[in-house]
Backbone as CSV, one residue per row, in Angstrom:
resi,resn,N_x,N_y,N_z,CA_x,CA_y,CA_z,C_x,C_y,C_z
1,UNK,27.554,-24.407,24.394,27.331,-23.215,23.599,26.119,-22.486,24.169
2,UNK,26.288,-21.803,25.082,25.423,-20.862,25.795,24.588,-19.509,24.507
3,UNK,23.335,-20.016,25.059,22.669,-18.718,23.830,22.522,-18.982,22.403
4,UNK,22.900,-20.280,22.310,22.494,-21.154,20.927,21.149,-22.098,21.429
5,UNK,20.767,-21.641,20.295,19.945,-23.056,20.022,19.132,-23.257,18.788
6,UNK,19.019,-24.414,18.114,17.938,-24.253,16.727,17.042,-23.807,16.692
7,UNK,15.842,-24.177,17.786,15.237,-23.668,17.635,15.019,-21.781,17.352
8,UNK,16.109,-21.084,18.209,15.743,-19.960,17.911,16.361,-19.439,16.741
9,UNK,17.428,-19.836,16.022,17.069,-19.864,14.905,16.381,-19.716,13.827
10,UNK,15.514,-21.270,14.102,14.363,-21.420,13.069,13.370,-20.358,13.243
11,UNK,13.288,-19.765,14.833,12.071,-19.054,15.097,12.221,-17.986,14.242
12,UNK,13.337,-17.166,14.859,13.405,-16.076,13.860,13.313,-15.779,12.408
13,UNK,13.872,-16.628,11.783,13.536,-17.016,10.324,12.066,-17.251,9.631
14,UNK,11.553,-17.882,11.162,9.903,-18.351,10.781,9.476,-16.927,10.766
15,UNK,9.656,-16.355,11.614,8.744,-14.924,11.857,9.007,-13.535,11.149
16,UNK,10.305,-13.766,10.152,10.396,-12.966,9.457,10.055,-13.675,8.210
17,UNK,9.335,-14.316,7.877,8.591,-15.457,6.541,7.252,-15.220,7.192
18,UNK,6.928,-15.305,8.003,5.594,-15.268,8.231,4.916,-13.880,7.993
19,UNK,6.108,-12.675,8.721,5.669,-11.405,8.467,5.484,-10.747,6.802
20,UNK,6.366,-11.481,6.062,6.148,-11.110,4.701,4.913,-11.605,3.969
21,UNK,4.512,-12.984,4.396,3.329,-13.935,4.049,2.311,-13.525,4.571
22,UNK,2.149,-12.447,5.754,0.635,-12.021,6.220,0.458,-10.497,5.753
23,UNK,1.584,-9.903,5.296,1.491,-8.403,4.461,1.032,-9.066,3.115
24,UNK,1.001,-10.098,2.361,1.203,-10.008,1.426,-0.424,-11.089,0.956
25,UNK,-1.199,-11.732,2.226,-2.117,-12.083,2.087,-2.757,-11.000,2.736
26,UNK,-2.720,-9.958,3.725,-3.835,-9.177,3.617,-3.826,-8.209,2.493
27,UNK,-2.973,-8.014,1.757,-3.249,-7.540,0.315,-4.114,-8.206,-0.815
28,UNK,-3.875,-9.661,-0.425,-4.780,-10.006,-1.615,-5.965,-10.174,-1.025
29,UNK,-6.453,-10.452,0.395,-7.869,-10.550,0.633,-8.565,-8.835,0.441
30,UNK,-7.944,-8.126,0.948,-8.227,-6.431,0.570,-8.586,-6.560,-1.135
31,UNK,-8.190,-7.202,-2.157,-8.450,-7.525,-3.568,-9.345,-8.197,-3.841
32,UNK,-9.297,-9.361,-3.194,-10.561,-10.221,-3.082,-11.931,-9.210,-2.961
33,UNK,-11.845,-9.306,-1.714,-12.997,-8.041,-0.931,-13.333,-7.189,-2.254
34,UNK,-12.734,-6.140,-2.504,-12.930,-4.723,-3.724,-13.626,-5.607,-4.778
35,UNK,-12.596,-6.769,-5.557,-13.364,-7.079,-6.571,-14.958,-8.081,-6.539
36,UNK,-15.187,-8.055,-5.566,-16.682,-8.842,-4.881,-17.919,-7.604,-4.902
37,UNK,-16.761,-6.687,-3.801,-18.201,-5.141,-3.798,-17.922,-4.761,-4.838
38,UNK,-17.187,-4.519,-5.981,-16.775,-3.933,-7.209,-18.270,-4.475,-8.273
39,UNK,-18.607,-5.682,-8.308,-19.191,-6.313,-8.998,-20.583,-6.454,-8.564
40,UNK,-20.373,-7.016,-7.320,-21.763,-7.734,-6.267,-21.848,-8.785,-6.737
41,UNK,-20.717,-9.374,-7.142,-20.465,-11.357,-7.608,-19.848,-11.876,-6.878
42,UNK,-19.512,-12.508,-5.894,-18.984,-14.156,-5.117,-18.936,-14.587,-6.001
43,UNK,-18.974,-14.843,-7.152,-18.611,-16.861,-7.781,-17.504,-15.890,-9.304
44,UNK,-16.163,-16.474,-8.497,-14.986,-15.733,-9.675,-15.060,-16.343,-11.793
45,UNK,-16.366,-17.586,-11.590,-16.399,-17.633,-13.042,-17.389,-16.586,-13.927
46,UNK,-18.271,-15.754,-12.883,-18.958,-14.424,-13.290,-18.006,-13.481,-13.323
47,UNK,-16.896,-12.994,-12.511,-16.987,-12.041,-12.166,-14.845,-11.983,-12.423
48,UNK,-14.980,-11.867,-13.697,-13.670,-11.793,-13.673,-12.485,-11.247,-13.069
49,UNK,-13.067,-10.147,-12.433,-12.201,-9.145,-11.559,-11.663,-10.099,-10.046
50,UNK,-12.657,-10.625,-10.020,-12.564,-11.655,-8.558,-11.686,-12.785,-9.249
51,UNK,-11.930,-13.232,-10.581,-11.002,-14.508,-11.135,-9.661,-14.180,-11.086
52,UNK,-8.979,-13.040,-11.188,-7.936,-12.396,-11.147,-7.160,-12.704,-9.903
53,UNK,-8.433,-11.852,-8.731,-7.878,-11.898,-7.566,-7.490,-13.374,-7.117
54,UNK,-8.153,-14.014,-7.417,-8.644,-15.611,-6.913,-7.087,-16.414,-7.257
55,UNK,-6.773,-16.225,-8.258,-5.742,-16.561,-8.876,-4.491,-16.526,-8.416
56,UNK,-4.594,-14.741,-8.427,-3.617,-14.458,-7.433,-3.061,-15.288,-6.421
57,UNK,-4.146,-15.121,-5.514,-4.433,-15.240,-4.077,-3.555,-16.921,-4.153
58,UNK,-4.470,-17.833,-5.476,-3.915,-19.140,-5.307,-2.050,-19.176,-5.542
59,UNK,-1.839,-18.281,-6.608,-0.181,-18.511,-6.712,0.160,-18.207,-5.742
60,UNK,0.289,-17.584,-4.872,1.167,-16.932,-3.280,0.560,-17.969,-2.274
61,UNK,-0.200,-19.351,-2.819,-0.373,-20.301,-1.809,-1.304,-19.526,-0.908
62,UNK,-2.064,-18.805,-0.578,-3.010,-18.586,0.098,-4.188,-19.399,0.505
63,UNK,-4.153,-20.260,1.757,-5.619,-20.778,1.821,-6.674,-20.759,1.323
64,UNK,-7.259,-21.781,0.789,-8.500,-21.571,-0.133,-9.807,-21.106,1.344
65,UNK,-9.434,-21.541,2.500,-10.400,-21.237,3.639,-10.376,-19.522,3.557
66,UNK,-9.370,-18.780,3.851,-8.883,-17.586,3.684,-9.711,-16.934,2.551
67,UNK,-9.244,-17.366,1.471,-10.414,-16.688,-0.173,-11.984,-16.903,-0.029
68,UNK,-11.826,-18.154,0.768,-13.703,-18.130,0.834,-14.589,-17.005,1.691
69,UNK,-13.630,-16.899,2.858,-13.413,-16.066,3.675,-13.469,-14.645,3.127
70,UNK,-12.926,-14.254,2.268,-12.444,-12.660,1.800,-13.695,-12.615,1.220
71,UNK,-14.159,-13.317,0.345,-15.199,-13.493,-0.768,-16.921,-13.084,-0.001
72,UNK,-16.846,-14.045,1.439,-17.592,-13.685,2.379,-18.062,-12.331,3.033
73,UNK,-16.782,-11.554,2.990,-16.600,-10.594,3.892,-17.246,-9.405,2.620
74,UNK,-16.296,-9.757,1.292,-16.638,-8.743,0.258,-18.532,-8.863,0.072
75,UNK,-19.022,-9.746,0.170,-20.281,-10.045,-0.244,-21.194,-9.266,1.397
76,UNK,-20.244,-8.901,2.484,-20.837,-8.440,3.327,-21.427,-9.261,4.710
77,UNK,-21.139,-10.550,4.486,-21.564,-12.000,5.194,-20.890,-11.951,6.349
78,UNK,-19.226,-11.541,6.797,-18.268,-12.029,7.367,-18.367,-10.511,7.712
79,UNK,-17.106,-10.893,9.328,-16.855,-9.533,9.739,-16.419,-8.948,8.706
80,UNK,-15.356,-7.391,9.687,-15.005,-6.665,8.722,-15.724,-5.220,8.007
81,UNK,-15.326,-4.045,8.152,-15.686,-3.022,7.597,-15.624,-2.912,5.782
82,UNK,-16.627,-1.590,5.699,-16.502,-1.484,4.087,-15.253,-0.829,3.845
83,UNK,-14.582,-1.371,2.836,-12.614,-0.784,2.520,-13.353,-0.335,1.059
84,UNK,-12.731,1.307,1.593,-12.668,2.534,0.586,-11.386,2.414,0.223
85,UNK,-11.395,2.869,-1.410,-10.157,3.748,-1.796,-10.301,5.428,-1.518
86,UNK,-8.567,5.450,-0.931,-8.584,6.857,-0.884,-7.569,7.625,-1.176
87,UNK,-7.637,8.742,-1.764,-5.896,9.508,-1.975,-5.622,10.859,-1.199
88,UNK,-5.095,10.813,-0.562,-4.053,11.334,1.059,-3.207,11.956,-0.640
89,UNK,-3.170,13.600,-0.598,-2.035,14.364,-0.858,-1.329,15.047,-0.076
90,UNK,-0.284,14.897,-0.369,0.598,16.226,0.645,1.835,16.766,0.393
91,UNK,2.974,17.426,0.681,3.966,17.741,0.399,4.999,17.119,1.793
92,UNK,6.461,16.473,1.138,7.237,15.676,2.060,8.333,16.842,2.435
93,UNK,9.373,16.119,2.543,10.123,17.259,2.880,10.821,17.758,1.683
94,UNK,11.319,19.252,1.699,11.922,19.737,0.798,11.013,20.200,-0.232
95,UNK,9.486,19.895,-0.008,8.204,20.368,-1.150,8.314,19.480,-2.353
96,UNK,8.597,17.965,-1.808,8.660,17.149,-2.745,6.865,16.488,-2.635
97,UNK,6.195,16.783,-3.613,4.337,16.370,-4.037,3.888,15.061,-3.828
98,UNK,3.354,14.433,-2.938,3.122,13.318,-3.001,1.616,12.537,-2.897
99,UNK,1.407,11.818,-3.720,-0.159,10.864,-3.603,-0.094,9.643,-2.882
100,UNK,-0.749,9.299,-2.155,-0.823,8.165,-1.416,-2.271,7.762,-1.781
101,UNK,-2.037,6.282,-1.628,-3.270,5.767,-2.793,-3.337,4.918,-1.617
102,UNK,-4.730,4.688,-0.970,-4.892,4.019,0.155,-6.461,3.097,-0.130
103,UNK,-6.346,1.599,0.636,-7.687,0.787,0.299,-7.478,0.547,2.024
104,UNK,-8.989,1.067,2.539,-8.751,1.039,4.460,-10.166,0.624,4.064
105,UNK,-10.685,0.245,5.864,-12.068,-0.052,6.203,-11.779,1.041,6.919
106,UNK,-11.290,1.995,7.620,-11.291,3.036,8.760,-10.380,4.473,8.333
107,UNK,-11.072,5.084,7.530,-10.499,6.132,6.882,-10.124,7.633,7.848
108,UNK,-10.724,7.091,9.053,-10.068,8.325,10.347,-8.746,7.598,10.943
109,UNK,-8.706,6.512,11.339,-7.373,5.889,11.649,-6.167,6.256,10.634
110,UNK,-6.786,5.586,9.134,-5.367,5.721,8.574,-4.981,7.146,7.831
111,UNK,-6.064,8.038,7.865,-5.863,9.321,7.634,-4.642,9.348,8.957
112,UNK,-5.096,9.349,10.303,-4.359,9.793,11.066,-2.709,8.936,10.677
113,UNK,-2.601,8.071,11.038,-1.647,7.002,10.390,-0.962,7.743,9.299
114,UNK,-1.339,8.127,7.978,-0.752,8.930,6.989,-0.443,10.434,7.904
115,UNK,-1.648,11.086,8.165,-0.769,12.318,8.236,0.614,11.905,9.815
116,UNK,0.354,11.278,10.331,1.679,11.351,11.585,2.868,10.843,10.407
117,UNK,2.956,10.211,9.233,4.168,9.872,8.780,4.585,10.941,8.027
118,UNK,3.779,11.900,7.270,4.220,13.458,6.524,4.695,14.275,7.668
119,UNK,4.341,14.380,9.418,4.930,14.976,9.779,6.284,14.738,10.079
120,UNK,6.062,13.257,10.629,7.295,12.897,11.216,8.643,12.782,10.355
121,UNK,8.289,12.983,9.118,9.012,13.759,7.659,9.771,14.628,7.954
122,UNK,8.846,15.401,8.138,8.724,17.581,8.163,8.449,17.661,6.783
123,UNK,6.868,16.885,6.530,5.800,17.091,5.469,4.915,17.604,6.179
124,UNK,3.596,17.764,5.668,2.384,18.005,5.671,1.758,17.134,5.095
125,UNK,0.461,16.691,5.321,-0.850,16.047,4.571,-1.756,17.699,4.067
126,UNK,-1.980,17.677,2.802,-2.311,18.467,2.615,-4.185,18.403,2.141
127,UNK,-5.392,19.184,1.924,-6.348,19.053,1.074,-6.497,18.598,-0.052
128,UNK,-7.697,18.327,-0.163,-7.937,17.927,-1.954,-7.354,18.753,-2.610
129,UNK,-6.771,18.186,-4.100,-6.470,19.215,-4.667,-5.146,19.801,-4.553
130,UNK,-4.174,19.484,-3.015,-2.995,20.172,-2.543,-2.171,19.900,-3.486
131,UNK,-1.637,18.455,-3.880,-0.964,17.943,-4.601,-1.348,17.193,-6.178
132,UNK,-2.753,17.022,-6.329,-3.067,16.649,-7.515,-2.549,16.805,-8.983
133,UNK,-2.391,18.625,-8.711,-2.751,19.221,-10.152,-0.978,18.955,-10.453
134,UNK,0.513,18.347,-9.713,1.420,17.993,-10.070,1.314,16.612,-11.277
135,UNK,0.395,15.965,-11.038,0.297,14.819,-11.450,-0.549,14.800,-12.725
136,UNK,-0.562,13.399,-13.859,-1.640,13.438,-14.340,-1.479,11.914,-14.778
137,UNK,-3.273,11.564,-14.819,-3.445,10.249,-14.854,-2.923,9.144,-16.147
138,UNK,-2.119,8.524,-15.965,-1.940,7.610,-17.420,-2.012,6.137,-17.350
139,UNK,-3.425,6.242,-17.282,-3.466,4.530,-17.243,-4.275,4.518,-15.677
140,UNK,-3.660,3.575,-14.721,-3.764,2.681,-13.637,-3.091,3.684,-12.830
141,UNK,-2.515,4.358,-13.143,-1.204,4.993,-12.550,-1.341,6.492,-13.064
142,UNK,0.044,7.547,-11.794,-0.307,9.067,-12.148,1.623,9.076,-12.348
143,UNK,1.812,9.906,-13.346,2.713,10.514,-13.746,2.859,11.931,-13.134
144,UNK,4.013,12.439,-12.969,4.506,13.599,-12.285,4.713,14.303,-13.763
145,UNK,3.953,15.333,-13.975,3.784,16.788,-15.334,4.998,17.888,-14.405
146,UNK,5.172,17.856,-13.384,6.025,19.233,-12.629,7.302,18.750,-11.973
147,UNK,8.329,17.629,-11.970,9.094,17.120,-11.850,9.846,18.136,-11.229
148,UNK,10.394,17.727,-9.536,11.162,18.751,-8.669,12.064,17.686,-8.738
149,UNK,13.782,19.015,-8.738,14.555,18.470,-9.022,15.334,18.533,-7.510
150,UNK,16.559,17.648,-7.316,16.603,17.728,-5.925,18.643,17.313,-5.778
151,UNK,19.335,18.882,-5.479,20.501,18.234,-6.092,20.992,17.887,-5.107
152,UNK,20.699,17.727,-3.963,21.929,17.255,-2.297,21.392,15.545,-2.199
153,UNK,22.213,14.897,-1.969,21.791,13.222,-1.694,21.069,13.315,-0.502
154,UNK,21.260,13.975,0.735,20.954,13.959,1.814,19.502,14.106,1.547
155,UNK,19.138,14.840,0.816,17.694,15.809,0.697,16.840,14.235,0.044
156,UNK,17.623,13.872,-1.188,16.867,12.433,-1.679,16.667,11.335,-0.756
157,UNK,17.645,11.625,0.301,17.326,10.057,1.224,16.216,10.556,2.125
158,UNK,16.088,12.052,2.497,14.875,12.095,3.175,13.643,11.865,3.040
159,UNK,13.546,12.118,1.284,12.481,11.685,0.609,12.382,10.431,0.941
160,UNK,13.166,10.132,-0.042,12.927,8.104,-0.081,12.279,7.613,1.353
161,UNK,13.151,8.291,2.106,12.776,7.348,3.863,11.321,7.457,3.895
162,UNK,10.721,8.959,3.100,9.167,9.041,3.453,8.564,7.974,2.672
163,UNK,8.844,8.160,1.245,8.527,6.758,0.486,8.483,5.340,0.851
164,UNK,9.312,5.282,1.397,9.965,3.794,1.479,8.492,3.344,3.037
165,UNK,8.601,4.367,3.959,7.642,4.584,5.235,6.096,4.389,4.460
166,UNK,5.719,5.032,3.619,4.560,4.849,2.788,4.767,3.589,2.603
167,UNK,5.200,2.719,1.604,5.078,1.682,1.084,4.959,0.578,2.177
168,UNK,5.657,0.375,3.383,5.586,-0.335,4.552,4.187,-0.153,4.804
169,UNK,3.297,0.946,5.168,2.269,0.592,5.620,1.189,-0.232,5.341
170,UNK,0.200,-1.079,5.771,-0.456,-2.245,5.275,-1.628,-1.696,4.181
171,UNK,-2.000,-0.334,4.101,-2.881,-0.294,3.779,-2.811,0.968,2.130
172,UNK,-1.416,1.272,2.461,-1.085,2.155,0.989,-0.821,0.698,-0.374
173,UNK,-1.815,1.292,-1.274,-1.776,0.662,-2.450,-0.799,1.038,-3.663
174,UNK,-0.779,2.223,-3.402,0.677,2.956,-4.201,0.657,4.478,-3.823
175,UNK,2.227,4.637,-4.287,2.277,6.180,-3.867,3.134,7.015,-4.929
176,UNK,3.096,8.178,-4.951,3.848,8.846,-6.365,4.209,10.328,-5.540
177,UNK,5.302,10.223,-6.022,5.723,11.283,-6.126,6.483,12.460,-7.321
178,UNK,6.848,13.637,-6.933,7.092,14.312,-8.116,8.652,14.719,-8.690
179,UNK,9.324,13.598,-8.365,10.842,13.682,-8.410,10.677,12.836,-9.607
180,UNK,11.685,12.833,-10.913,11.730,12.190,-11.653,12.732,10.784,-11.255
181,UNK,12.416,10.026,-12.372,12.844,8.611,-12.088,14.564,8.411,-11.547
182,UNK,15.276,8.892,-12.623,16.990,9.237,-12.681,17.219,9.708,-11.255
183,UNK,16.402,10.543,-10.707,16.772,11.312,-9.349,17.127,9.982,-8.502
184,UNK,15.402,8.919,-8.455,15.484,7.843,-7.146,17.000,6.778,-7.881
185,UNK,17.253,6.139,-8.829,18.130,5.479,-8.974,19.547,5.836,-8.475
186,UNK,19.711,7.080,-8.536,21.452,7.601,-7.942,20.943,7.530,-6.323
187,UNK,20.082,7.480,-5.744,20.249,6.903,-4.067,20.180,5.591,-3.859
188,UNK,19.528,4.641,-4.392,19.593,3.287,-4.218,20.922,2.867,-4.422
């Protein structure tokens, strides 16, 4: 059987498990980190925001070397840049409003990073302010007040693809847009 073998198999399988397991621990050390500078506490029985993360971090099996590590870095000890939150507005295609909610150490990279994915849309990244005033804050989260309606499927999958492109990247924390909910369910 030419072009078989277990091992490659297993490899591939390993490396698409591994790729989900290192998106999904540099999210929680990026949490770790915030809730450390958030506070200026290392020890998660002060600093509940870090007990959270900590927690986290332990259900998804994350190395406790790794958390000591994040905890390090948040306290400023360990490599690693200071990770800002930031919100990237712009319009996608079709003038559908969008927020991108971003936690980076390098806010010229992933600016650039965000705006090449609004173009490669046929969006824009727009100024403060471009896309805001669609939205309004409720909670943790922003609700769409100006809901664009969007009647061709074609037009919704272009969106989504921008969405879906947002959410892949390592460093978007969430993103909103101004299409109501009913719209995204009839493309999935």
């Amino acid at each position: 059987m030419s072009g078989h073998s277990k091992w490659a198999n297993i490899h591939v399988k390993k490396s698409i498990e591994d790729k989900k397991r290192a998106k999904i621990f540099t999210q929680l050390t990026k949490n770790i980190m915030i809730a450390v500078r958030a506070s200026g506490n290392g020890d998660p029985n002060m600093n509940p925001s870090l007990r959270i993360a900590v927690d986290k971090a332990r259900q998804a099996n994350m190395p406790n070397e790794n958390i000591q590590r994040a905890i390090k870095r948040g306290q400023g000890v360990g490599d690693g840049g200071q990770l800002e939150e930031v919100t990237y507005e712009g319009y996608g295609p079709h003038g559908v409003g969008f927020l991108v909610i971003v936690r980076t150490d390098n806010k010229m990279r992933t600016g650039a990073e965000i705006r090449h994915l609004f173009d490669k849309a046929g969006g824009s990244l727009g100024g403060p302010g471009s896309a805001m005033y669609l939205f309004a804050r409720s909670g943790d989260e922003y609700v769409s007040t100006i809901p664009l309606e969007l009647e061709d499927e074609e037009q919704k999958t272009q969106v989504m693809e921008l969405f879906d492109a947002f959410e892949e990247h390592d460093d978007v924390e969430a993103v909103y847009m101004n299409m109501p909910q009913d719209a995204l369910t009839t493309t999935e």
